[in-house]
N, C-alpha and C positions, 0 to 999 in steps of 0.2 A: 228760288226754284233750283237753282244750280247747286246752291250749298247742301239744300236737303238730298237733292241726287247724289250730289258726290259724298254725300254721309253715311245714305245706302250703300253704297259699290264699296267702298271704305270699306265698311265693315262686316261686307258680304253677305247681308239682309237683303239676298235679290226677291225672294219671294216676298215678306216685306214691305220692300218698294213699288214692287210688281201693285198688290192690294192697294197700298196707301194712293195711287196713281190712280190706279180703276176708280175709287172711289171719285177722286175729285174731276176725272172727265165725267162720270155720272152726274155730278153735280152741276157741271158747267152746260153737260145738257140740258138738263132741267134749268138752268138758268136760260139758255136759249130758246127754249120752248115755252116759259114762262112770257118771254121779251116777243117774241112773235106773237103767242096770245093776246097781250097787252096791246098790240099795232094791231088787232084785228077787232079787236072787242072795243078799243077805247080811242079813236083816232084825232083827238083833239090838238090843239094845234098849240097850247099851253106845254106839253107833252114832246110835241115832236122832235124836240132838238136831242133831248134826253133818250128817246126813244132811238133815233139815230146814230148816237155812237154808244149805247150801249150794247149795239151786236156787234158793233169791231172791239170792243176790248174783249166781249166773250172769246173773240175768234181768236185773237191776241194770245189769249189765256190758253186757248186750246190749243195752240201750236205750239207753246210753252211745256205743255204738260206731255204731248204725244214726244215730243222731244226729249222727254226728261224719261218717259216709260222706254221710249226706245231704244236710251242712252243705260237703262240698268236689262235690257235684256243682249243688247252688245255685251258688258261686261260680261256676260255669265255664257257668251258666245250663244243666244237662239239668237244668229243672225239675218232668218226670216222673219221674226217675229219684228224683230229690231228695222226690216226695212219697209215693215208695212207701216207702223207708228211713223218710219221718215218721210216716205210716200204720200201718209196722210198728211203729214205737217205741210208738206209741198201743196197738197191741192189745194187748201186754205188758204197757203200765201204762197206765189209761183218764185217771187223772191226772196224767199227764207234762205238767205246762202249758209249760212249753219245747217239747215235741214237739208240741203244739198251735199254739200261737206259729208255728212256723216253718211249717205245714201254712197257717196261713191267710197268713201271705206271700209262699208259693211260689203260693197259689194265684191272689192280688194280680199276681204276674208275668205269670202268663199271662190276665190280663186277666177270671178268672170273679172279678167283686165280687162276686155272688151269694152263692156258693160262701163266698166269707172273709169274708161279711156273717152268716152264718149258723154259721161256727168262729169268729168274735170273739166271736159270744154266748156258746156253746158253754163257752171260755174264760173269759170273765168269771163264769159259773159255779161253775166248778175255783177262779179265783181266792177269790172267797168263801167256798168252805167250805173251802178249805185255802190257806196262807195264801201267796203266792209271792213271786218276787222283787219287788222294786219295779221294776227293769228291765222286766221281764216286765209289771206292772202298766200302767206308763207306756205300754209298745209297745200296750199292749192298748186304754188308752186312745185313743191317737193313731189307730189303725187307725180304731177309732167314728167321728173328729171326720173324719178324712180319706176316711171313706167317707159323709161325712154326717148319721149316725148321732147327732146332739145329742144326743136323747133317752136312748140307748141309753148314753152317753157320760156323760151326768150323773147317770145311777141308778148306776153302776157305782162311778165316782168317788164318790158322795157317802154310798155303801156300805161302800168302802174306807177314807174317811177316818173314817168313824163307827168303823168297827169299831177305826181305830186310837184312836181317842178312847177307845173304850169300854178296850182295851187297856192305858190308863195308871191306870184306877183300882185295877188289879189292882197296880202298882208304889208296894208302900208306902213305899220311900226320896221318895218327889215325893210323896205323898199328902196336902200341904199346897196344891201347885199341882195336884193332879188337881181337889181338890174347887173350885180358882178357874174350870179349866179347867170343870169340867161346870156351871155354874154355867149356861152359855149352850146352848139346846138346837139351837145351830148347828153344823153339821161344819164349818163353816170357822174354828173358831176351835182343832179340834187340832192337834197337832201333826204335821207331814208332810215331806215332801220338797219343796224348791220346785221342782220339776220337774211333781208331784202337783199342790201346788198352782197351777200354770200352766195344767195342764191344766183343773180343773176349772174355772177363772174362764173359760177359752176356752169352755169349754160354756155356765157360765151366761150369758157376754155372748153366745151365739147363739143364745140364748131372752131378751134384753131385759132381762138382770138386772145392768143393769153396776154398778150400786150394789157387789152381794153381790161381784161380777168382780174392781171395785177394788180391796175389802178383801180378798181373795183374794191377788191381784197387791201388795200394799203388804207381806203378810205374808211371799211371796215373795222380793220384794227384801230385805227387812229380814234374811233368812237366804242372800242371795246377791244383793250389788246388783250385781254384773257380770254377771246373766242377760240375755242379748240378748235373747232371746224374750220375758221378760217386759217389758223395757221397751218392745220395737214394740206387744206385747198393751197396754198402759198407756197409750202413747202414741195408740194408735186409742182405747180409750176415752176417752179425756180430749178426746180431736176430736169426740166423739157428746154428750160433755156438754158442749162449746165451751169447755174450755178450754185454748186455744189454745195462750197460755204453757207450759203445763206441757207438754204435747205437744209442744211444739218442743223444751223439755229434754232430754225420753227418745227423743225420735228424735236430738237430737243425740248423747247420749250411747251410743245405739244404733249410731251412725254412726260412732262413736270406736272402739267395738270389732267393726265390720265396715265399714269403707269402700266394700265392693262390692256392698253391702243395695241392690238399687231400691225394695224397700217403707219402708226408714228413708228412705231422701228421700222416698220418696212423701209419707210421713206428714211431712216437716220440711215439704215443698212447699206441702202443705194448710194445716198450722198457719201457716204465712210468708204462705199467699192469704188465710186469717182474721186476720190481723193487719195486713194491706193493706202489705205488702213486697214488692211488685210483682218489684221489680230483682230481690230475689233468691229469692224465688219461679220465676222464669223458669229463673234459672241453675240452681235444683235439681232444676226437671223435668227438663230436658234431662240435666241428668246420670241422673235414674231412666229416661229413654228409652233412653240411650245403656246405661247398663246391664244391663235386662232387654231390652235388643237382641231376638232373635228372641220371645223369651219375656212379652214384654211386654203389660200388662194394661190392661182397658179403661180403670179409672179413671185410670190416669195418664195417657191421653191425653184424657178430660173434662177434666182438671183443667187439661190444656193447654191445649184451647180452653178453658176460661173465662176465665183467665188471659189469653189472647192477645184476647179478647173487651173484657176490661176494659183492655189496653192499647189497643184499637185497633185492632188488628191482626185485620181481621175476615178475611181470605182463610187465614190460619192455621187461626183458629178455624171456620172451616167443615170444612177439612180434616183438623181434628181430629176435630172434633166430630163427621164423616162417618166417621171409620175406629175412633174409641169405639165408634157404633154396631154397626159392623160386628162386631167383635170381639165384643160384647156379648153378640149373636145369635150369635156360633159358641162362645159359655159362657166365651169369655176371660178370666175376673177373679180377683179374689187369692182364695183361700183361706182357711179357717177359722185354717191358719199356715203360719209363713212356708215353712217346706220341708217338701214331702212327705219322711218317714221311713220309711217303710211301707209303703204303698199304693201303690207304682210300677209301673205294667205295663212288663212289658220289651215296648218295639214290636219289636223284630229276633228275636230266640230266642223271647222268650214262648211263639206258638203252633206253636211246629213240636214235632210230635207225636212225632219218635226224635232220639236222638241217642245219638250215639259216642263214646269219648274213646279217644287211643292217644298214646304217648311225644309224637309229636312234635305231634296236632292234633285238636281238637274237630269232630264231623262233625257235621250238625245236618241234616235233610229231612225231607219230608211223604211220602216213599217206607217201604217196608219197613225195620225194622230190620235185617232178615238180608241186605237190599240195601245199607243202606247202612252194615253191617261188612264187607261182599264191599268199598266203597270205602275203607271206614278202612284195610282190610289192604293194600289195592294202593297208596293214601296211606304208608303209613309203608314200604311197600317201595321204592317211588319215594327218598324221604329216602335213605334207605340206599344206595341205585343212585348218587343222586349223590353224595353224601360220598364214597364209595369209587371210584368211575369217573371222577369229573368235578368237581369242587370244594369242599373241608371247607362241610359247611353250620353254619350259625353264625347267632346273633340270639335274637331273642324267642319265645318258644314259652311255650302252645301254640299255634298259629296254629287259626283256622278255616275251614271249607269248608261250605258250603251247597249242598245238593245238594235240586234240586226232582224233579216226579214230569214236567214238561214244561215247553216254552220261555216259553208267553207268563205262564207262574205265575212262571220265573225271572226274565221280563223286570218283570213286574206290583212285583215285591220289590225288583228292582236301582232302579225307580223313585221307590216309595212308602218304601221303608224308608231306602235307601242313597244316594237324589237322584244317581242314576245312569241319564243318558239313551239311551245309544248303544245301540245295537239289537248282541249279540252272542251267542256261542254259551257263553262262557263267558269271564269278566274275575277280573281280582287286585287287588283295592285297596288302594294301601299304605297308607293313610291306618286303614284298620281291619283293616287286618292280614288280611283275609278274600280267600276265595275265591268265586268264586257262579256256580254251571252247572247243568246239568238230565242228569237218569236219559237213560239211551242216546245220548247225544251223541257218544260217542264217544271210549276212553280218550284219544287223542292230546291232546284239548282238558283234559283234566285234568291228565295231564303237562307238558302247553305253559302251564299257568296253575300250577302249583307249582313249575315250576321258575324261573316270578317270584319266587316268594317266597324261594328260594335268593339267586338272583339279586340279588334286590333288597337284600338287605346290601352289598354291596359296591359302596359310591358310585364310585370310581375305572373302572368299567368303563368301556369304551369306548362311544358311544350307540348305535352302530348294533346293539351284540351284546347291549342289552337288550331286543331283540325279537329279535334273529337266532339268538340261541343257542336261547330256547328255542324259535324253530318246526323246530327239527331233528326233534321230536318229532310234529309236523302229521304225516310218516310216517313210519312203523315197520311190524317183526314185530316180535315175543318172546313171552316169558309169564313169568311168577312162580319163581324160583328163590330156596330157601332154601340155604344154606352154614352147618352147623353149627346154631346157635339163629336165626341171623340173615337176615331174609326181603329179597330184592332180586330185581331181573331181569336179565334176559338179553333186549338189545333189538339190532336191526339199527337201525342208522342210518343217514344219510348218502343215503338215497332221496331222488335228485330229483323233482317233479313235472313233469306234460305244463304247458308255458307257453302260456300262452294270454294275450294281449297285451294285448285289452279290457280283460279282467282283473284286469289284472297290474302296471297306470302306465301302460300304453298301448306301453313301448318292446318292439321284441324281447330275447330275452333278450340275442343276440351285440351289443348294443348298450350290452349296460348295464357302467360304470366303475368298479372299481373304488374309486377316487381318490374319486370323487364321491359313492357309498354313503357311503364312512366319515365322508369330510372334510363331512358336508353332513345326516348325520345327527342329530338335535336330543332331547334327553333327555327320555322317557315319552311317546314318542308313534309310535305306531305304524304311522303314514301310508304306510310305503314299506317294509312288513315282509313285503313277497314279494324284493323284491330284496336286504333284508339277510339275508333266509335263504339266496339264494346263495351269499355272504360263507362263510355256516356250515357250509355243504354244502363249500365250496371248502376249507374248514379240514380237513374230514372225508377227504376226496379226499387230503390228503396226510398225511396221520398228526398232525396239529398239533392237533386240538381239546382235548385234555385238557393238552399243554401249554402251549398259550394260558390256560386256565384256572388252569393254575397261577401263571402270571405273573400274572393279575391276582389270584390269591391273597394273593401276596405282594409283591404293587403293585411289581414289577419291568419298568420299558420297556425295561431296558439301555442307556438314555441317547436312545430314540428317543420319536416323541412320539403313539405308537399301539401300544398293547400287539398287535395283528396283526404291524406293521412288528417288535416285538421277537423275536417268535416266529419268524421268518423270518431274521432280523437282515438284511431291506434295507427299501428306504425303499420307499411308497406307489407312485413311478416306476415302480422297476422289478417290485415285483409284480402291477403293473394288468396285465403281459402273459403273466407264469404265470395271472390271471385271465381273462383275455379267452381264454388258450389252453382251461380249462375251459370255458367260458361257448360255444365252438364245437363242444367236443366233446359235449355236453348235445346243441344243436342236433341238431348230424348224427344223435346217436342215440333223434329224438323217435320213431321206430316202435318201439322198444323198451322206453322206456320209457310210451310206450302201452299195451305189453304184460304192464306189472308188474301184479303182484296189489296191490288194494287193502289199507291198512294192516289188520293182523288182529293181534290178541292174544289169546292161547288157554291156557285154562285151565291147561296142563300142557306139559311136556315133551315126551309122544309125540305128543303133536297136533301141538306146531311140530315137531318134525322130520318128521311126515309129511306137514306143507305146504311145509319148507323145504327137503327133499330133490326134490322137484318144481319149486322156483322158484331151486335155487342157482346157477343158472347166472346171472341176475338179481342175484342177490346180488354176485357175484362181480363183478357190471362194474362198480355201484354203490355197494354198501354197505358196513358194515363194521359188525363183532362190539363192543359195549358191555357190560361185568357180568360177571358170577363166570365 
């Protein structure tokens, strides 16, 4: 079960996995309902034994599988969805410490410590009276120390390792070394895991016990001296009891097997300013600066100024010594270790309360769920629309979409989460592969921001037609047609808007060049994406849009040096005057298209044909039929 899980998330088949799961809980159902049947109908006593543990391996099975479902909707962050499957796992079996484990992680993402402050205890519970993995133990531990939890952190550990102490007197092959071993009535002298024991030295050195920490840490190494963890843990002690030398060993050695550590220089940096090596002192802050780059913590920039202090260099050390503080006071500083494993809140998914998953994308809002499956469904019908109409879609998947319940909650997120400033109705970031718009905006704006993300595979495109092609979609009619299993639409396109010149660059429409759209257009930037959507309307006007698309499918100019120019087969010249000749006939007909119906998409079929039999005449001058 765990291999097929983790072969799913692997390879990013959450939806996928999601089905392949459903299925086989359905089936374990009907296994159980079969097995209850059978005890009702048939109670012979031939029977009963069989009868008897055939519903705990069902149950077995089902804890297994909600485990496994709840483990690939963690990966793709619905981590509601993810703590209902945990939850259930729990009720079935109250000591699933795995399904506990993963309950107080998911609930670490969405930001309740509360909540996972109060299932690690829980946990640590389960672990002592029955006995778990060490895995399991470890995560248990770390969660404690990384939610602050010392206390909480060192009874647990020091419960764990007793108990494996006590463990060994029962192994009467060692029964010569058990009785050396109990000889001492300290837990730190069994036998453990140096991962176990790392952790617990971490708790006692955050209760002032570096003495017991050390011998903790030396016993550690002695069973794994390539632990990076324990020698930065080792290395910081050895700095609290001043010895310097040694500290600069295990951070160097620290340093050997991670180069990209800012707390091993930090910790070399310290030991080098206690031993008065100035020079290179200098050089190994700067490099722990340059490395914890945004992430960076207060003491290494005290450590800067004083350094910069005892060189001299007092305008440094002010400036350091000013943005220490600073950080100090917004809780900047390292950690009980080096990396959180655990306890991460997800800032971006964490707390958005629904989320969706469909073949091709994760939908994630603070809206209804039954709202925002009404957008999963029109999301993956979209996909379909264009693979099939308009260009093979192709790339990374599953992409996501953030859908808010209003603008300034989407603006608030595009800011705060994604350091996206532009004031918009809805954007595509390629950079995170995401979508981000708000409830009733309007489907055009959702169309017009996925079919970026089509779009945006294909580098070769021409620049102006990565904003032109998709505002084709700013207006439409259709609605939802399925063909066969397969869900797509049926859209009108190619509707120009009323131009309005303020607007719109300022020029009139009969003004604007061809030549100068394309040849002048600049990649991701969407400055002058009224006039490249003429471009695209002009494409539409003469039957060329879907095979322009295919030329740049198949990165085919025909030897010209603008996939447009190819689709045409003439040069920029002479098409800026089949341009310009639309571009006056729009003009002449702005009362008309004054008169168009705004964009509508509707539910069904008979709806658009009883709006599009009232507006085809409209149709006919302008637009044209896209989809099945």
């Amino acid at each position: 079960m765990k291999e097929i899980t983790a072969g799913f998330i692997k390879s990013r088949k959450y939806w996928e996995g999601i089905q392949f799961f459903n299925k086989e809980l359905a089936k374990n159902t009907e296994l159980n309902r079969n097995s209850e049947l059978a005890k009702s109908t048939n109670p012979t006593k031939s029977t009963e034994s069989a009868r008897n543990t055939e519903p705990s391996r069902n149950i077995e099975r089902e804890v297994a599988l909600l485990l496994a479902r709840g483990q690939v909707y963690f990966a793709c962050s619905a981590y509601r969805k993810a703590l209902k499957d945990f939850n259930a796992a729990v009720s079935l079996h109250k000591g699933a410490s795995e399904a506990w484990l993963r309950i107080a992680i998911a609930q670490c993402r969405k930001s309740d410590m509360v909540a996972a402050s109060a299932t690690f205890k829980n946990l640590a519970e389960i672990i002592a009276k029955d006995k778990a993995d060490s895995e399991i133990a470890a995560l248990t531990a770390r969660g404690f120390l990384e939610l602050g939890m010392t206390d909480a952190a060192k009874t647990f550990l020091s419960q764990l390792i007793s108990a494996e102490k006590a463990d060994l007197s029962v192994d009467k092959s060692a029964e010569s070394a058990t009785e050396k071993t109990l000889q001492s009535d300290t837990p730190e002298n069994a036998s453990s895991s140096p991962e176990l024991l790392y952790l617990y030295a971490q708790s006692l050195a955050l209760s002032n016990e570096n003495s017991k920490a050390l011998e903790l840490l030396n016993k550690a190494l002695s069973k794994n001296s390539n632990s990076f963890e324990c020698l930065l843990a080792r290395a910081k002690i050895y700095l609290q009891l001043g010895k310097s030398q040694e500290a600069k060993e295990d951070a160097q050695k620290a340093l050997a097997l991670n180069n990209r550590s800012s707390i091993a220089s930090y910790y070399l940096a310290q030991a080098l300013f206690n031993l008065d090596d100035l020079a290179e002192a200098r050089k190994t802050i700067n490099e722990c600066i340059s490395l914890a780059g945004n992430k960076i913590f207060f003491e290494a920039l005290a450590l800067s100024a004083q350094i910069a202090l005892k060189q001299g260099d007092i305008a440094r050390s002010a400036t350091d010594g000013a943005a220490s503080l600073k950080l100090s006071l917004n809780g900047r500083g390292l950690g009980p270790l080096p990396d959180r494993k655990v306890t991460i809140p997800d800032l971006v998914a964490g707390q958005m309360p629904s989320a969706v998953l469909t073949p091709h994308f994760i939908l994630y809002g603070d809206i209804e769920e039954s709202r925002l499956n009404y957008y999963a469904e029109i999301s993956e019908a979209f996909i379909n629309f264009a693979d099939r109409n308009l260009i093979k879609v192709k790339g990374n998947f599953p992409r996501s979409v953030f859908i808010f319940h209003d603008k300034p909650t989407s603006r608030n997120f595009l800011q705060q989460k994604m350091g996206f400033y532009s004031k918009v109705q809805g954007v595509y970031l390629a950079g995170t592969n995401a979508v981000v718009t708000f409830d009733g905006v309007g489907i055009e704006i959702l169309f017009h921001e996925l079919m970026h993300t089509v779009l945006g595979e294909y580098k070769q495109l021409d620049f102006w037609a990565e904003e032109g092609v998709p505002t084709i979609f700013d207006q439409l009619w259709g609605y939802p047609k399925t063909t066969g299993q397969v869900s797509s639409l049926l859209l009108i396109l190619g509707l120009p808007e009323v131009w309005i010149p303020k607007h719109m660059g300022g020029k009139e429409r009969v003004a604007l060049l061809l030549k100068d759209i394309v040849t002048k257009a600049k990649h991701a930037n969407a400055e002058h994406e009224y006039e490249q959507r003429q471009v695209a309307l002009f494409l539409i006007k003469h039957g060329k849009l879907k095979q322009f698309l295919k030329l740049v499918e198949s990165n085919n100019k025909k030897g010209y040096e603008y996939f447009i120019e190819a689709v045409f087969e003439k040069k920029l010249d002479d098409l800026s005057i089949l341009f310009s000749q639309y571009m006056k006939e729009l003009a002449t007909n702005t009362e008309r298209l004054r008169a168009l119906p705004q964009s509508q998409f509707f539910a069904n079929k008979s709806e658009f044909e009883k709006f599009y039999n009232s507006s085809s005449h409209a149709a006919s001058l302008f637009g044209s039929p896209f989809g099945p």
